[in-house]
N, C-alpha and C positions, 0 to 999 in steps of 0.2 A: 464255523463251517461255511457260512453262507459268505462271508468275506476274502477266503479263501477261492471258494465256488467263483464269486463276482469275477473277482481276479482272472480266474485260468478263462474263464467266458470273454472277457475284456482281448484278451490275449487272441484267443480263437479266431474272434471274428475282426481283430484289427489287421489279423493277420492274411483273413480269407477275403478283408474288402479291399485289402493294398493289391491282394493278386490280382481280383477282379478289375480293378483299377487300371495295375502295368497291361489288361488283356487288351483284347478288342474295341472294347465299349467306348466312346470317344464323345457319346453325347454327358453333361453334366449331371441331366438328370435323372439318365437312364443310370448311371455311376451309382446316385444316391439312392435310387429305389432298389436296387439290387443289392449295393451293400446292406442296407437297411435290413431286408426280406433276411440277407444271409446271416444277419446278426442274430436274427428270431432264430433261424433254424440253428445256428449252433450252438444257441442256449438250450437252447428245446432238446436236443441231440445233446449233448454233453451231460443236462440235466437227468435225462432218462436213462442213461448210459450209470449216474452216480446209484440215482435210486433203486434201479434193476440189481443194478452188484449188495447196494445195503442187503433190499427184501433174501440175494441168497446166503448172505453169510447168516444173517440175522432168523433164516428157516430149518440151517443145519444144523442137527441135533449136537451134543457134547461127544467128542468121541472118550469111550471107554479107555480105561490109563489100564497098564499092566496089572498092577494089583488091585480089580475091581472098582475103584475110584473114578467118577467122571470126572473131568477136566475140565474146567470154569471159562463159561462162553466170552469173545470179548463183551465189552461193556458197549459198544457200539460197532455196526459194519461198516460205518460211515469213516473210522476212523483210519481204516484201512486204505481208504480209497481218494484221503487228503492229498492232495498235488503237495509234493515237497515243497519246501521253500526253497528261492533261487540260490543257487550255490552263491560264493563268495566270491569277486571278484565278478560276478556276473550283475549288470545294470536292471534294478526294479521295472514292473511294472510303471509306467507314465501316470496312472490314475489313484495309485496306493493312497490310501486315507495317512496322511501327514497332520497332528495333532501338536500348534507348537505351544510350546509356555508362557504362561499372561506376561504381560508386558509389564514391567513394575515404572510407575508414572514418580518421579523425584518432586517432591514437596508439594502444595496445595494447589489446587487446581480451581484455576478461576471463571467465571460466567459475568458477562456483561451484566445481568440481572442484580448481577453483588453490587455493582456501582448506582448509585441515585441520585437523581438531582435534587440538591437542597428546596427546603421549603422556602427559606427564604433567599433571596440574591438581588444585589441592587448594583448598577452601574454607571459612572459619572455622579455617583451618590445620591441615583434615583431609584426607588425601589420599585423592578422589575412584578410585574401585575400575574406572581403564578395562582391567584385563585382561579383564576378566568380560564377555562377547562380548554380552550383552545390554546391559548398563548402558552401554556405550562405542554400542549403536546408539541407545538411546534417545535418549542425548544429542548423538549426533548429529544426530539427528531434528531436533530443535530449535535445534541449530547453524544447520544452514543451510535451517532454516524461518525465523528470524529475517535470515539474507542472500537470501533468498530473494527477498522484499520493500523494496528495496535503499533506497526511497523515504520508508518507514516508519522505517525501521531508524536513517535520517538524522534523521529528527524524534526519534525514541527519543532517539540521542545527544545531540541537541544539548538538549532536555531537561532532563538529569542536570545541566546547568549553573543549574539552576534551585532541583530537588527536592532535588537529593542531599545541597548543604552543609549544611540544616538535618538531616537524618537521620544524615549522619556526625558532625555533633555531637553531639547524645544518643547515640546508639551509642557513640563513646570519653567521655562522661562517665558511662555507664551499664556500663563495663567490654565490652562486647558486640563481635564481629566487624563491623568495617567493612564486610563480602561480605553483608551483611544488609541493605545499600541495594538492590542488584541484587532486592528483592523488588518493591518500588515497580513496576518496568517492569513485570513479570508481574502485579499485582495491576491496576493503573490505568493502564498506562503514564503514569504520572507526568499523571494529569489528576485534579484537586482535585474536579471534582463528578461525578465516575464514580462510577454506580450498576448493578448488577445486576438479575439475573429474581430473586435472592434475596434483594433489599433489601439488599444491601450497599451500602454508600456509603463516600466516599472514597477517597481514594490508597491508603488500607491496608485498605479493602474490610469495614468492620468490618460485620457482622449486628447488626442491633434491639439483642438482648439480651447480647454480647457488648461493644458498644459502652456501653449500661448497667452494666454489670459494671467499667468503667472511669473512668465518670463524663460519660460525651460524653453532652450534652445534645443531645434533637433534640423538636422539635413542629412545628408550623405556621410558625413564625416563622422558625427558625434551627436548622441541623444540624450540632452540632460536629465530627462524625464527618468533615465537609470541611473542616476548618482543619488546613490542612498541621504545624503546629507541638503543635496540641493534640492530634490522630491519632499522632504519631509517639511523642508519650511516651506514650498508649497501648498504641501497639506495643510501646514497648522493655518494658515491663512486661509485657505478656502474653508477650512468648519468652522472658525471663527466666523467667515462671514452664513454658512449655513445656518449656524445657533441662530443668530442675529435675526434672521430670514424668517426660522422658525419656531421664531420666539423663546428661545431658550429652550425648546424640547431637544435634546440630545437623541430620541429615537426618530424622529423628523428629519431630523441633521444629517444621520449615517443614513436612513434612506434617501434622502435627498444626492446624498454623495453619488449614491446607486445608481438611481435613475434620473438624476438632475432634479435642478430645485422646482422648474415648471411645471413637468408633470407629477410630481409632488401635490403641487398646489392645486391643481388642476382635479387630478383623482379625489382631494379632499374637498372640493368645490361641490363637486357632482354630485360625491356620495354624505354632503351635508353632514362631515365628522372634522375633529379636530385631532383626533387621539390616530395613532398611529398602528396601534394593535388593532384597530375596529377597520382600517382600508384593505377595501382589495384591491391588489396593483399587481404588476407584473408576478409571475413564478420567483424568477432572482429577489426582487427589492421584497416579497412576503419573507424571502427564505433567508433575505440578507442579514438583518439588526437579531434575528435567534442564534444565526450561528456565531456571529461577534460573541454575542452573549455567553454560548454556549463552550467557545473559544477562550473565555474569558476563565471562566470556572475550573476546567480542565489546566492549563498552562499557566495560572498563576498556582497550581498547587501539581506541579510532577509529580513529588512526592506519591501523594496521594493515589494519585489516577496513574499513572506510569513509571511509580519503581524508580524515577530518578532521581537525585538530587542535583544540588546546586554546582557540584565539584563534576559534574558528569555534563554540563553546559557548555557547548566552545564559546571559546573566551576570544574575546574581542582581539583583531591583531594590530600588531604596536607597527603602524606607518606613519610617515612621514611625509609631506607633499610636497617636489620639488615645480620650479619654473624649466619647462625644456624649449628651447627657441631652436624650429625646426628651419634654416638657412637653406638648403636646395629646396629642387622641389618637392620632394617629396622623402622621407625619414622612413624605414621599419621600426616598428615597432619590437624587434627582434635585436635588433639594433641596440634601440633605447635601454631594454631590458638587461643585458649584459652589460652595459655601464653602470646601470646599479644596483649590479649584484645580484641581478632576480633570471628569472628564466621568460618564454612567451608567455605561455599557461597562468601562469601568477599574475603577472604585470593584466594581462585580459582580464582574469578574476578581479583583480584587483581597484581596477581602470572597467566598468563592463558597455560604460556611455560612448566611449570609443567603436565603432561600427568594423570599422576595417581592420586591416592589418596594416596598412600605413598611414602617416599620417602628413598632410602635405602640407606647406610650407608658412609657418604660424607659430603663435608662442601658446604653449598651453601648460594646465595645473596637473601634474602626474603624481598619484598614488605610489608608494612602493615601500618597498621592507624599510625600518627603520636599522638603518646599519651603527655599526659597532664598531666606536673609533679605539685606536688608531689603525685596526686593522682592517678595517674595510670600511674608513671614509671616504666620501667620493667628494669631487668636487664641481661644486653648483657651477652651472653654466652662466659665466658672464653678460648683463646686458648689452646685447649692440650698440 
């Protein structure tokens, strides 16, 4: 009854405050005190109107049947007095109580909480200090900051099937820890023309003069500091010399990469420590060597933390690097890219140290699909 009742009141007074509305009244909130007031009254009024009708069917005695028999009162007056239901084809009430069906959720449903960080973890085959109640929150912090983001974290992994193999190879040709890839993600996540507020650029995030220091050229034309292969022998050279710097501490090393080796040495001067968990230094270079860490755990184990496997990884692609000797002044690169076979888009992905879209008059090393003879060999450009 009373849902019924709500109903036909809802009705009443949406209908007597629309009038009021189309009338005179032109101020907002003279509209809404009015509607308001007439809501009460046609509750009130429609309310006493039901009840009045109940109290008389419900006072009238049974009338006598022919044959001496009274005749059985209804069972309620109210029932009488039910607003019908809207005919068919006629549109609900706007506020009618809509009840829908639980939602059925397909297989197990998961909680960051289900995942934990090991007790134990060690990196470059040092083992990481989680007794130490800070070091074990911090990297937790970035545990499941990077699960957090479940979507990202997908792209991160699949990724590595990309960057990694080249960096695990200079790393074991350079003697160096394989766990020195997992920097990549934290620097660029693994994007070739990732650049910084600090002018860092590339996968391994190198600065201006840092990157000069190792011979990456960069100008207007071309920035080697984004060629995945000529960055990473960079890198392994420069943490070769950070170890060295810092005595073989590998957590020294990657924060020294961070914030440079001086004020490294400088923070550790001041604050009379040698250990690299015990410094307070920058927000970044605190937050850096946990999330490597924590980068490490995750993405050497997809599996495990994201459902992937090794077949679900992009696979490295099969190119080939030709000589192009650009004779006017200036070449497209749009150009180039239809001669062998490839499109803009690709050739740029492919090529990402190249700045422009042209390139002006010079010999350079170009990336591109490995083609498939005899049907679409191309042929190398002769030297002048």
């Amino acid at each position: 009854f009373f849902f019924k009742q709500k109903t036909a009141y809802e009705i009443v007074s949406r209908d007597w405050s629309s009038d009021v509305g189309s009338s005179d009244l032109k101020d907002n909130r003279g509209v809404s005190r009015m509607a308001e007031s007439g809501t009460r009254i046609a509750y009130w009024v429609l309310t006493g109107l039901l009840m009045a009708g109940a109290g008389q069917v419900s006072a009238e005695p049974g009338h006598d049947h022919p044959d001496g028999k009274e005749t059985a009162k209804p069972e309620s007056g109210l029932r009488d007095l039910i607003l019908p239901e809207p005919l068919e084809g006629q549109p609900e009430p706007e506020d009618r109580l809509v009840i829908l069906p639980e939602i059925k959720r397909e297989g197990e449903r998961y909680f960051l909480s289900s995942f934990k960080l090991p007790d134990k973890i060690t990196f470059g085959g040092v083992p990481v200090p989680l007794d130490n109640w800070q070091v074990r929150e911090r990297i937790e912090y970035e545990f499941y900051q990077f699960l957090e983001d479940q979507g990202e974290s997908i792209i991160l992994a699949k990724r590595t099937g990309r960057c990694f193999p080249t960096a695990e190879k200079q790393l074991a040709d350079a003697g160096l820890p394989d766990d020195l890839k997992y920097m990549l993600l934290v620097e660029s996540k693994c994007i070739a023309a990732a650049y910084s507020k600090a002018k860092a650029s590339g996968p391994w995030q190198f600065i201006p003069s840092t990157g000069k220091r190792y011979r990456l050229k960069s100008d207007s034309v071309l920035d080697e500091r984004r060629n995945l292969e000529m960055s990473t022998e960079a890198a392994v050279k420069y943490l070769k010399y950070l170890k060295d710097f810092q005595q073989n501490d590998w957590f020294l090393a990657m924060a020294s990469y961070n914030a440079g080796e001086e004020r490294v040495r400088k923070l550790l001067k001041e604050q009379k420590i040698t250990d690299y968990w015990k410094m307070h230094g920058p927000r970044e270079t605190m937050r850096y060597v946990p999330r490597i860490i924590a980068a490490k755990e995750i993405y050497s184990q997809p599996e495990k933390y994201l459902g992937l496997s090794k077949k679900d990884l992009y696979v490295p692609l099969e190119t080939e690097t030709v000589t192009v000797y650009v004779k006017e002044s200036q070449r497209a690169l749009t150009s180039i890219a239809e001669e062998y076979g490839t499109y803009f888009l690709e050739l740029k992905m492919l090529n990402p140290e190249f700045k422009k879209d042209v390139l002006p008059q010079g010999t350079y090393q170009i990336r591109v699909p490995r083609q498939t003879c005899p049907s679409r060999c191309f042929k190398q450009a002769k030297t002048p």
